[in-house]
C-alpha positions as CSV (number, residue, x, y, z in Angstrom):
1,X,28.7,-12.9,-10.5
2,X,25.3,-12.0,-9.7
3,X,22.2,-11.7,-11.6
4,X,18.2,-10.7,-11.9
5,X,15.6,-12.1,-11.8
6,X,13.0,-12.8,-14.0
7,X,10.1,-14.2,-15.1
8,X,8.4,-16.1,-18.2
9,X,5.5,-16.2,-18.5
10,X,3.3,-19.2,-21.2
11,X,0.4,-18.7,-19.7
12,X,-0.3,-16.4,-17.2
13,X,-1.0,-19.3,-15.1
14,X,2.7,-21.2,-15.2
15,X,6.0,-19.9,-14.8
16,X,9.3,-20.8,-15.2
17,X,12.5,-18.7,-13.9
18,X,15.8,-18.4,-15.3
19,X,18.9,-16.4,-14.3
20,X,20.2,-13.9,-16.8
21,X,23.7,-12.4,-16.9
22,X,24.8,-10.4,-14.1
23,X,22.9,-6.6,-14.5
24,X,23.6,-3.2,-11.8
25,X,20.2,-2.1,-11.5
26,X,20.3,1.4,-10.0
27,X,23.2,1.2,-8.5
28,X,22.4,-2.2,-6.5
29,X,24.0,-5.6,-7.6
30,X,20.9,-8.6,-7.6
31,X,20.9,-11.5,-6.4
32,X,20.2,-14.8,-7.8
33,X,17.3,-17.3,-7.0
34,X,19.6,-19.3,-5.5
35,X,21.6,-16.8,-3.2
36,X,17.8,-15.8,-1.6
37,X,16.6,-18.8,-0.7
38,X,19.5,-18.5,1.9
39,X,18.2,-15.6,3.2
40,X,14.1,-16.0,3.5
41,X,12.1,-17.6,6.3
42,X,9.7,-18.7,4.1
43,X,6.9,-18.7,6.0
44,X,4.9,-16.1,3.8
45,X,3.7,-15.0,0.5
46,X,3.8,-11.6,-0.8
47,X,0.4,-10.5,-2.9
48,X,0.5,-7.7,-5.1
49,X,-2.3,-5.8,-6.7
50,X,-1.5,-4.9,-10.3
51,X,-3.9,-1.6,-11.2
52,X,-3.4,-1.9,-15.2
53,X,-3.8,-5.7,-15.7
54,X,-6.7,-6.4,-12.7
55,X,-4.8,-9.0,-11.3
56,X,-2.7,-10.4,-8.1
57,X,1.0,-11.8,-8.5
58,X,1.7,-14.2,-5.3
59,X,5.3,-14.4,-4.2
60,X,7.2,-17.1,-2.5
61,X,8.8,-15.1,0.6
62,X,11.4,-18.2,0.6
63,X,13.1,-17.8,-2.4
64,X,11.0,-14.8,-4.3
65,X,9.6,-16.9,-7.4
66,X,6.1,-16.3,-8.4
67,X,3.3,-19.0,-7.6
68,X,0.7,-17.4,-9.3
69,X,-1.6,-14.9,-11.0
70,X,-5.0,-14.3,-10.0
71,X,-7.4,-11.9,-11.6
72,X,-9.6,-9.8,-9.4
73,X,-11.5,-7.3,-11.4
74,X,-10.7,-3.9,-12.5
75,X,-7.7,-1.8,-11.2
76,X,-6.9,-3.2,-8.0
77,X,-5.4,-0.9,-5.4
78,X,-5.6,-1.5,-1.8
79,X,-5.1,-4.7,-0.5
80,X,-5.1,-6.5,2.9
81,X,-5.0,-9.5,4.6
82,X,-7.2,-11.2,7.1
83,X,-5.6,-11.8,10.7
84,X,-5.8,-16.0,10.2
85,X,-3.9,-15.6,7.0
86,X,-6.9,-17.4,4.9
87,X,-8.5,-14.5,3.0
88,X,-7.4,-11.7,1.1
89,X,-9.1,-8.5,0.5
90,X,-8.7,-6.3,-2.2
91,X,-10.3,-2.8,-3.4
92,X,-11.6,-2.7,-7.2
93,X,-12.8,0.2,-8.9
94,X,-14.4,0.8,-12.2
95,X,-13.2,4.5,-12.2
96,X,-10.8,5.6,-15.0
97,X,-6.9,5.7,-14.2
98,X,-6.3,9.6,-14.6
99,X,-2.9,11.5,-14.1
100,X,-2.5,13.3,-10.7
101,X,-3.6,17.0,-10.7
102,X,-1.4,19.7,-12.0
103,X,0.1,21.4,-8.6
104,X,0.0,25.3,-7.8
105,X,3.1,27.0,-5.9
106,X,2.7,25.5,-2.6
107,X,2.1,21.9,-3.8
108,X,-1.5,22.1,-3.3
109,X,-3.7,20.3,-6.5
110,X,-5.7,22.3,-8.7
111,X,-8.8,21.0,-10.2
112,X,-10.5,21.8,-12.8
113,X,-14.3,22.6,-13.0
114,X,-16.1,19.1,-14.1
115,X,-13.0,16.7,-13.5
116,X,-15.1,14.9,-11.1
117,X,-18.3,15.1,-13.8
118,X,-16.0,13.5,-16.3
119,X,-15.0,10.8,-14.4
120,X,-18.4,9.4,-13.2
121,X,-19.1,9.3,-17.0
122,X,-16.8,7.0,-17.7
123,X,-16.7,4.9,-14.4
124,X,-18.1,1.3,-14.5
125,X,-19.8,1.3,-11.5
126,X,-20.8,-2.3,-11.5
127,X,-16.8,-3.2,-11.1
128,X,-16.5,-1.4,-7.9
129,X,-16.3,-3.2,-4.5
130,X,-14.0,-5.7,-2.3
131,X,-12.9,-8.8,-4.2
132,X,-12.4,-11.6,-2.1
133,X,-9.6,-14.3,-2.4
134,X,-9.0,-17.5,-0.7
135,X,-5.0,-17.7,-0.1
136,X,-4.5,-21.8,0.2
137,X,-6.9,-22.3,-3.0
138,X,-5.1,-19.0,-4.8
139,X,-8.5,-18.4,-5.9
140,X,-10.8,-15.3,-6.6
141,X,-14.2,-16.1,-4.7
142,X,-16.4,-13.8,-4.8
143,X,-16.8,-9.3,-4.8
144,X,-18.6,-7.6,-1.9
145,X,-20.4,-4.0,-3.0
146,X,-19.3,-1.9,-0.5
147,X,-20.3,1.6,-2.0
148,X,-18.5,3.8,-5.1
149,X,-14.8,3.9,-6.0
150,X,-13.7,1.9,-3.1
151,X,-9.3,2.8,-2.7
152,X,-7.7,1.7,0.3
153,X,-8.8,-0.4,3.0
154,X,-8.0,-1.7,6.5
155,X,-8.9,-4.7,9.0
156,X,-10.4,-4.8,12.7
157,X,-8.0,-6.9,14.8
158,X,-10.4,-9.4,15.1
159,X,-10.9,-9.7,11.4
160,X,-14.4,-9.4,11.1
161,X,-14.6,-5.6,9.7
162,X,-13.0,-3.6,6.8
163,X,-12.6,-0.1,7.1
164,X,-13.0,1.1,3.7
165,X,-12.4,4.6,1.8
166,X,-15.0,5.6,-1.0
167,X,-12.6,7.9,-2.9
168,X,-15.3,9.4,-5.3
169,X,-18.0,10.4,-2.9
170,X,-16.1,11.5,0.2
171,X,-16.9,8.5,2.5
172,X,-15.5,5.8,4.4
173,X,-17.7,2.0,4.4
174,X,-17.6,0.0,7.5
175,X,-18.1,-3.4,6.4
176,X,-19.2,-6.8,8.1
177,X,-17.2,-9.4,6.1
178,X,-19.6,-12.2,7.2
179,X,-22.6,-10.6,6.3
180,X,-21.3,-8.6,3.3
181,X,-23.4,-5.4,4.7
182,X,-22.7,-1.5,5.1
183,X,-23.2,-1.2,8.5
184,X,-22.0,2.1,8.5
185,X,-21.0,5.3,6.4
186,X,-19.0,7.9,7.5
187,X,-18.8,11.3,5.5
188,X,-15.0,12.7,5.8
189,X,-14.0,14.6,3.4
190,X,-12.7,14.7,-0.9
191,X,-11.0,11.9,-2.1
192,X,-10.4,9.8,0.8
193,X,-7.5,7.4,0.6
194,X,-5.5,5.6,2.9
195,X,-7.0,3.6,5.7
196,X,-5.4,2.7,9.0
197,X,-6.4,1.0,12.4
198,X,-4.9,2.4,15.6
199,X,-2.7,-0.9,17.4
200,X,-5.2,-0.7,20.2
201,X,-8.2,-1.1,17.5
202,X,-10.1,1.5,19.4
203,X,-9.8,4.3,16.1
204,X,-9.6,4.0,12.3
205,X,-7.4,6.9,10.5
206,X,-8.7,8.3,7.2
207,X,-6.1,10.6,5.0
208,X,-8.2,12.6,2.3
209,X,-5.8,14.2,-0.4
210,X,-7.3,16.9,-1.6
211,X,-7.4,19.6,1.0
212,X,-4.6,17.4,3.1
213,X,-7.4,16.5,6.3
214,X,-7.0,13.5,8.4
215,X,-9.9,12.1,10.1
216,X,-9.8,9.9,13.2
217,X,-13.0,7.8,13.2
218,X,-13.9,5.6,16.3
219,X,-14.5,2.0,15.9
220,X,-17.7,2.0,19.1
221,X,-19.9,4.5,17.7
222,X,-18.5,5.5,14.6
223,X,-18.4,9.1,15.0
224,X,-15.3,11.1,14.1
225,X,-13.5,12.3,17.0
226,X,-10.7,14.1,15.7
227,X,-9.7,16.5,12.7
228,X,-6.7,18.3,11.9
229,X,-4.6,19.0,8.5
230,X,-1.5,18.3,7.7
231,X,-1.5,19.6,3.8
232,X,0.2,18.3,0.7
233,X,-2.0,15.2,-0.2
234,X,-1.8,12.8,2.4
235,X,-1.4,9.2,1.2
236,X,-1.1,6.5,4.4
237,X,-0.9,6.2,7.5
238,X,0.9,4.0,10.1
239,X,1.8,3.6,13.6
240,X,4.4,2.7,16.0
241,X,3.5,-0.8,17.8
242,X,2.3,1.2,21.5
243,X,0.2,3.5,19.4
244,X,1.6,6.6,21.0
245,X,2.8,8.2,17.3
246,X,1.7,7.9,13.6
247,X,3.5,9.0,11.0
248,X,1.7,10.2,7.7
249,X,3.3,11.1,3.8
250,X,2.4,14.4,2.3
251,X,3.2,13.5,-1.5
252,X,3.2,16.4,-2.9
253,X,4.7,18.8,-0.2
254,X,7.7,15.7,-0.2
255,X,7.0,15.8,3.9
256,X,7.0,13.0,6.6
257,X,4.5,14.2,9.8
258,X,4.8,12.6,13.2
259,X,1.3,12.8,14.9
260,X,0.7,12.4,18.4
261,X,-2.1,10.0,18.2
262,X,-3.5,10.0,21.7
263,X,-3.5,13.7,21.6
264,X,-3.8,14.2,17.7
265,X,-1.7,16.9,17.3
266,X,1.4,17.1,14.7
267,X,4.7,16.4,16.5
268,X,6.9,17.3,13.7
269,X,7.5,18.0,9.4
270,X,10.4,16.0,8.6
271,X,11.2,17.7,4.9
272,X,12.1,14.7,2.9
273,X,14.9,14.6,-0.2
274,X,14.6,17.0,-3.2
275,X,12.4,14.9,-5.6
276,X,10.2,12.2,-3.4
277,X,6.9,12.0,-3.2
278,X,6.4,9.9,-0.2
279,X,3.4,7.8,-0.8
280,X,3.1,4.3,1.3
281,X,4.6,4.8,4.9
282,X,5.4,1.6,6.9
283,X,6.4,1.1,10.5
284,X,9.4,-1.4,11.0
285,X,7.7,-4.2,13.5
286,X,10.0,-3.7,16.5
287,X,9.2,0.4,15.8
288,X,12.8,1.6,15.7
289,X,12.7,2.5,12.0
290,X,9.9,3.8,9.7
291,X,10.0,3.2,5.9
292,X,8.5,5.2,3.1
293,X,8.1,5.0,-0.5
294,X,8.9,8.2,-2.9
295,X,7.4,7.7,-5.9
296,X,9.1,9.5,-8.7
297,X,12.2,9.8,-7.0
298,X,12.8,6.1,-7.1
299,X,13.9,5.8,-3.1
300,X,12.3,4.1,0.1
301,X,13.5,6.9,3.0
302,X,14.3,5.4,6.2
303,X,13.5,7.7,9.4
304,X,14.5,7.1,13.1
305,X,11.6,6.4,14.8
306,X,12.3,8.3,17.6
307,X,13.2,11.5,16.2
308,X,11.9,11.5,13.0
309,X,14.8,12.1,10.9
310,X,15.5,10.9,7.9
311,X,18.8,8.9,8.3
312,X,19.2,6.8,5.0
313,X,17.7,6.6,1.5
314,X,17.8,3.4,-0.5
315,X,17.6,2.9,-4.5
316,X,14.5,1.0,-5.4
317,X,12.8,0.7,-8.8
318,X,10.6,3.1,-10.8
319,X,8.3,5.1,-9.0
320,X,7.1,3.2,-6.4
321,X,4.2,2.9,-4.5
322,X,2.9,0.0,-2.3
323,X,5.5,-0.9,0.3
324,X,5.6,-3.7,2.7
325,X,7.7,-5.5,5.3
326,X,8.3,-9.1,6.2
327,X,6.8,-10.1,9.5
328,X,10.9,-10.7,10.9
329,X,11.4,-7.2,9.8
330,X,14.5,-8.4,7.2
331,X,12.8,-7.6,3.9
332,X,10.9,-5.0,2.5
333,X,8.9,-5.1,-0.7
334,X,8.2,-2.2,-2.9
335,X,5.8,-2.5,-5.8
336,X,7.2,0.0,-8.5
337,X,4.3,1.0,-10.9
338,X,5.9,1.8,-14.1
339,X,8.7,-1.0,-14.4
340,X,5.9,-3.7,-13.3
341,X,8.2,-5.4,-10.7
342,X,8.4,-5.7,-6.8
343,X,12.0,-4.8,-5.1
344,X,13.5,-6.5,-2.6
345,X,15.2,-4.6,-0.1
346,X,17.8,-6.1,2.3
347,X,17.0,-4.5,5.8
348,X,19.9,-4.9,7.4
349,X,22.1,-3.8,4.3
350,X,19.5,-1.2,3.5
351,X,20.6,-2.3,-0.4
352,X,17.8,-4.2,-2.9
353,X,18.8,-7.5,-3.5
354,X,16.7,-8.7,-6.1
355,X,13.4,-7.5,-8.7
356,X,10.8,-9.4,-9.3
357,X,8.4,-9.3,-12.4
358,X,5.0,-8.5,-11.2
359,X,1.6,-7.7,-13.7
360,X,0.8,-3.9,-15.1
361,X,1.7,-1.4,-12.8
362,X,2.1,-3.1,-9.6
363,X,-0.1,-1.0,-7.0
364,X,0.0,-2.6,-3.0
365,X,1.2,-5.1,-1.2
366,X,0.9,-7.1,1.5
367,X,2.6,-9.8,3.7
368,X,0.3,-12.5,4.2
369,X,1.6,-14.9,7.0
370,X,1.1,-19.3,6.4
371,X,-2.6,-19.6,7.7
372,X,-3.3,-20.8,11.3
């Protein structure tokens, strides 16, 4: 038989793992410590951002044990690597966790009169910015200001920039990493969250949730060059490896949209399964399959590529969020918020193979490659 695993923690700092009995976990059998280091290349760690307990867990992509726990700074949400594998970059905020806004008929959120007000009143502002970690030390180094309620973030190719979402004030940063400056500061739109760079690096995408705009920034002057809506609070974006398409969650709508993103005009609504709430959308790396999260209906959806259809479903763990997937495209990794634990989903069996205990509420994650 089979079994979980888990974690103990003394410390916080040192771990030890054991195998408990054999457990069906949604409808998945796990597999042991053992039985994955059969399966893993091993040539990368998984970081996680935990929102609740201001921390990172680091995962052993060989054989899924946890090396360590590093705290970062309040609520932790977006989180990247650098291209060299050495640094890792991650969005704090000092604005209050609040519950998602109540929905009216069509999915759209309504907000009250002096939500906003509310919030800035209780927000620590001086925990807000981009906490810096070295990867080979496992160490938190330093936080960059970079502007209010920073969310979601994303890297120039060459490393040297983040592209950064303010969520409270309707922004996105551009950020020099060496100097630790704004250089720039572009007004989109309300609560801007996810962050993406085209493959070509030429354009940064911006998804804003409240009124479901997407805003196509370019990385030369800055300006924004494209606009269009695609409704239903838009949570990611991602693109296939040529750049040609990107494909972007509506949460609340439960909707996949394929964007033609030379031309930037919506290619199609795939209508996901009753329940999700796609949040984190990630594009397989040879581009034949995309990957999204659904939230609270407990499922990564799995979508042809090519015509955008939504061909399996897979049972993951408790509403989750972050997604990512190894750089050999076998595994994915979804954090799942309310169970605090990572899955690990077999790509080629489309089944999770294994949890992992993470911190409080597990938020993003990210593949971050042995450094060069």
């Amino acid at each position: 038989m089979t079994g979980i695993l888990a974690v103990k923690s003394n410390d916080m700092k040192k771990y030890s793992w054991q195998i408990l009995p054999a457990l069906f976990v949604c409808g998945a059998v796990l597999v042991s410590a053992a039985s994955i280091k059969t399966f893993a290349a091993g040539d990368y760690q998984i970081f996680v951002s935990n929102e609740k307990s201001g921390d990172l867990t680091i995962i052993d992509g060989a054989d899924n044990q946890v090396l360590a726990t590093i705290p970062v700074g309040k609520r932790p949400r977006g989180i990247r690597a650098s291209p060299d594998g050495r640094t890792v970059y991650v969005a704090v905020s000092g604005t209050p966790i609040s519950a998602p806004p109540k929905l009216d008929a069509k999915g759209n959120p309504i907000f009250n009169r002096g939500d906003d007000d509310d919030d800035e009143a209780k927000s620590d502002k001086s925990a807000d910015g981009i906490a810096v970690v070295d990867v080979a030390q496992r160490k938190f180094l330093r936080k960059i200001l970079v502007g209010s309620d920073p969310e979601q973030l994303a890297l120039s190719a060459d490393g040297k920039l983040l592209f950064i979402s303010n969520e409270d004030v309707g922004t996105a940063s551009v950020l020099d990493v060496v100097s630790g400056k704004v250089e720039h500061i572009i007004p989109v739109h309300k609560e801007p969250e996810g962050v993406a760079v085209s493959p070509d690096g030429k354009t940064f995408f911006v998804t804003c949730e409240s009124d479901g705009e997407i805003f196509v920034v370019d990385t030369t002057g800055y300006k924004v060059i494209a606009h269009f809506n695609v409704g239903g609070r838009p949570r990611s974006t991602d693109f296939l490896p040529d750049g040609s398409r990107a494909f972007i969650p509506s949460e609340s709508a439960g909707q996949l949209h394929v964007i033609d993103a030379v031309n930037y005009k919506e290619l199609k609504t795939v209508v996901l399964p009753q329940g999700s709430r796609p949040m984190c959308v990630k594009v397989a790396p040879n581009g034949k399959k995309v990957y999204a999260s659904t939230g609270r209906a407990g499922t990564v959806c799995v979508f042809d590529s090519s015509s955008g259809d939504v061909i399996n479903t897979i049972k993951v763990g408790t509403r989750p969020w972050g997604i990512a997937i190894s750089p050999d495209g076998k595994y994915l990794y979804a954090a799942n918020g309310p169970s605090d634990d990572v899955s690990v989903v077999d790509l080629g069996t489309e089944k999770e193979i294994a949890r992992v205990k993470a911190g409080s509420s597990p938020w993003g994650v990210v593949i971050v490659p042995q450094a060069k």
